[in-house]
C-alpha positions in Angstrom: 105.2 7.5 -22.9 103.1 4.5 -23.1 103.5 4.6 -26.8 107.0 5.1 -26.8 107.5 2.0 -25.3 104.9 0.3 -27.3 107.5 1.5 -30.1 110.1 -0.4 -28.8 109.0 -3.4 -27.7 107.5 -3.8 -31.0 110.6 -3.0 -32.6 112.5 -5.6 -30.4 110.3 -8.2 -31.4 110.7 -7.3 -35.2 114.6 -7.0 -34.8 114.0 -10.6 -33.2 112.1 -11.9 -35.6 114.4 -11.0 -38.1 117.6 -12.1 -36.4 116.0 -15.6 -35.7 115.1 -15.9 -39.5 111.5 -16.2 -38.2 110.0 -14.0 -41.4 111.9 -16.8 -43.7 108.4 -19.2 -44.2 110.7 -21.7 -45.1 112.0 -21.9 -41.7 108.7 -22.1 -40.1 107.8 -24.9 -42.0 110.8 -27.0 -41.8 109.4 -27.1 -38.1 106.2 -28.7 -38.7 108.0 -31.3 -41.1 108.9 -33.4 -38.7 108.9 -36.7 -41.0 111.1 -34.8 -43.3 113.7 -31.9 -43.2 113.3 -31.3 -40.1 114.4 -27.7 -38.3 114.2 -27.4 -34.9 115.5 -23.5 -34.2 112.2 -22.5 -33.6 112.3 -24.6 -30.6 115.0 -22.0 -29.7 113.0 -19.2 -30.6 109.9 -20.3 -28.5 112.3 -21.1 -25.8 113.5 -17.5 -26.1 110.0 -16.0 -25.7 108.9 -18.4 -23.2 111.5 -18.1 -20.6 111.6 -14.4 -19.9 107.8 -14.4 -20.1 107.4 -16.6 -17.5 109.6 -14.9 -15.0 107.4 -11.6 -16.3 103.9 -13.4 -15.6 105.6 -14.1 -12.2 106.6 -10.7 -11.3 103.7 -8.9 -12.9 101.1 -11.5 -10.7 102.4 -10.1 -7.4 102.0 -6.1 -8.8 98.8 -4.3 -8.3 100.1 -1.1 -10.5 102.1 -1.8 -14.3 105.2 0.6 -14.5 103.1 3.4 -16.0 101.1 3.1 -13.1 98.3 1.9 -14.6 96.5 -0.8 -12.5 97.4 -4.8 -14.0 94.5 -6.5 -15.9 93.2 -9.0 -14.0 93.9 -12.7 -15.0 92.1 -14.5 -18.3 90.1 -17.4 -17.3 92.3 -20.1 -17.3 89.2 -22.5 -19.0 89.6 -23.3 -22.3 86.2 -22.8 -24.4 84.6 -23.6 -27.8 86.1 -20.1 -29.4 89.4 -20.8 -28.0 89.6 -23.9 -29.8 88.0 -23.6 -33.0 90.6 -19.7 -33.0 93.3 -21.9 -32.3 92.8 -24.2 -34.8 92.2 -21.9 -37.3 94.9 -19.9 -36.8 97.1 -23.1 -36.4 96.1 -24.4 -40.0 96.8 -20.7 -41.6 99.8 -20.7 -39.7 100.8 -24.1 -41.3 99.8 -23.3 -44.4 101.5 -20.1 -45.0 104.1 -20.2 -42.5 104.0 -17.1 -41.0 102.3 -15.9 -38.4 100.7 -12.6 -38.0 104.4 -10.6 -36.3 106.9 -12.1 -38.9 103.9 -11.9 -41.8 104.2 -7.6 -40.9 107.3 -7.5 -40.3 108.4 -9.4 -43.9 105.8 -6.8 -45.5 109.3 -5.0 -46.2 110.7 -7.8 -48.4 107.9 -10.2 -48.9 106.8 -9.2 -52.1 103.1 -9.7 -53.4 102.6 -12.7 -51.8 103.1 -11.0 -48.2 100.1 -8.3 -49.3 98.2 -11.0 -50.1 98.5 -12.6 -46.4 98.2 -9.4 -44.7 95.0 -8.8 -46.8 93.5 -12.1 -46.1 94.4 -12.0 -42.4 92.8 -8.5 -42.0 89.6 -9.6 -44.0 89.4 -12.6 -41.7 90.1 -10.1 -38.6 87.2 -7.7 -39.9 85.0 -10.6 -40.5 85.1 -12.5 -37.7 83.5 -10.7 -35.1 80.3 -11.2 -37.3 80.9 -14.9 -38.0 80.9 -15.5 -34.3 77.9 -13.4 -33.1 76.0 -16.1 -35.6 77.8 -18.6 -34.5 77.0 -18.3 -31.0 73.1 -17.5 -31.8 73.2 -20.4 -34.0 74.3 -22.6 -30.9 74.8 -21.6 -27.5 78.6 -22.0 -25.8 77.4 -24.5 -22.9 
């Protein structure tokens, strides 16, 4: 069952993504040029995401079983350290770059042409690599 819904969601957000023209990379970077042609329906889009998560996050935090009845996770720590910074970054700049992030790049796979298999590749080679680039990372100097 757990799938199932899995299935759905994920489909929602696709169908979303779609809708909102969010797989379109030129709409995604109309929003960071904000000293040009600027386009601000992604404000809309976040807003879209944002609001119905937060009423979520507020039901969800007084649950101590999901609908499934699994038990919730417990809360991420709320402090922001060196790997969540240097990720976000990171991801911000290939974001930026490409204008896609990883949901809309899948889910313009289907229209995207070569250019879309070459994101996903690169985005799955960083993925696979990563895990390795930080274990030397953080033997090469300690998170404080």
């Amino acid at each position: 069952m757990r799938n199932v819904f899995a299935f759905l969601a994920g489909g929602l957000f696709g169908a979303g993504l779609f809708v909102s023209g969010m797989t379109d990379t030129r709409k995604v970077q109309g929003w960071l040029d904000i000293f040009g042609d600027w386009d601000p329906t992604l404000a809309f889009v976040m807003g879209g995401a944002i609001l119905p998560m937060a009423i979520a996050w507020r039901v969800a935090a007084k649950r101590r079983f999901g609908l499934m009845g699994e038990a919730m996770p417990p809360p991420p720590d709320p402090r922001l350290g060196r790997n969540v910074v240097v990720g976000s970054v990171l991801f911000g700049m290939g974001w930026g770059l490409v204008g896609l992030c990883p949901g809309p790049a899948v889910a313009s796979l289907s229209y995207g042409g070569t250019s879309g298999l070459v994101f996903l590749g690169a985005m799955l080679a960083g993925m696979a690599l990563m895990p390795g680039l930080r274990g030397w990372l953080d033997r090469a100097a300690p998170a404080q």
